[in-house]
C-alpha positions as CSV (number, residue, x, y, z in Angstrom):
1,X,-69.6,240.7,101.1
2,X,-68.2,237.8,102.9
3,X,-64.7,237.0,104.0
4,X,-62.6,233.8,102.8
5,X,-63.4,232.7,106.5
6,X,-67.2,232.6,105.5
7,X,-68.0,235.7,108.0
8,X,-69.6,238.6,106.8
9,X,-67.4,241.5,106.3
10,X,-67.1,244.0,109.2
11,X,-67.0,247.7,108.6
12,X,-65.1,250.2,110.9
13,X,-68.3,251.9,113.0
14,X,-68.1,255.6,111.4
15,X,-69.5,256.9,114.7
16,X,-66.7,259.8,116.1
17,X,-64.5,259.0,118.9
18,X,-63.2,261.1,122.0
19,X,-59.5,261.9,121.4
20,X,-57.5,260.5,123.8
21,X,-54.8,263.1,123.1
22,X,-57.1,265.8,123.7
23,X,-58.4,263.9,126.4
24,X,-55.1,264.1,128.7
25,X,-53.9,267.9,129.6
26,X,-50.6,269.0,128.7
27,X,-49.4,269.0,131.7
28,X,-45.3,269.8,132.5
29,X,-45.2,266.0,134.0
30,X,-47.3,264.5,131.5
31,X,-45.1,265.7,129.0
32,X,-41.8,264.1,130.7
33,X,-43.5,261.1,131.0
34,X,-44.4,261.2,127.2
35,X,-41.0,261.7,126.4
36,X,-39.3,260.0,128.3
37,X,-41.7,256.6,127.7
38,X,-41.1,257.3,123.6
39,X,-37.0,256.9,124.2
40,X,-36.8,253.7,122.1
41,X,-39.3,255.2,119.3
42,X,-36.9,258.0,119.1
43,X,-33.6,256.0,119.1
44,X,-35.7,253.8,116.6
45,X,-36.1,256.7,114.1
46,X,-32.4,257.9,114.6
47,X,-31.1,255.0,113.5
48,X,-32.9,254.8,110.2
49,X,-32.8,258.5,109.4
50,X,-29.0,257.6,109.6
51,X,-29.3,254.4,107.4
52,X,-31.3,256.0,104.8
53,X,-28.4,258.7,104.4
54,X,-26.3,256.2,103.5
C-alpha cells in the first residue's frame, strides 16, 4: 500500500530489541538520577490527578 505522499508504506521491523531499561543496572545513583530527572513528569501527573478530582 502506498501513502497519500506516493511512498510505499513502511512497516515497524519486527526484529527484537535490547532493552535499554534492562540495559542500565539499578544502581543507588542511577536511581536518584532517574528520579530526580522525572521531577516535571511527576509534578505533571499531580496536577491532573488533582484536576480530574474535580
Amino acid at each position: 500500500m502506498q501513502e497519500p505522499n506516493g511512498q510505499p508504506d513502511q512497516q515497524p521491523s519486527r526484529t527484537p530489541q535490547p532493552n535499554q531499561i534492562l540495559a542500565v543496572p539499578a544502581t543507588i545513583e542511577n536511581c536518584r538520577t532517574d528520579w530526580e530527572a522525572a521531577a516535571d513528569v511527576r509534578q505533571t501527573m499531580a496536577q491532573q490527578v488533582a484536576k480530574a478530582a474535580h
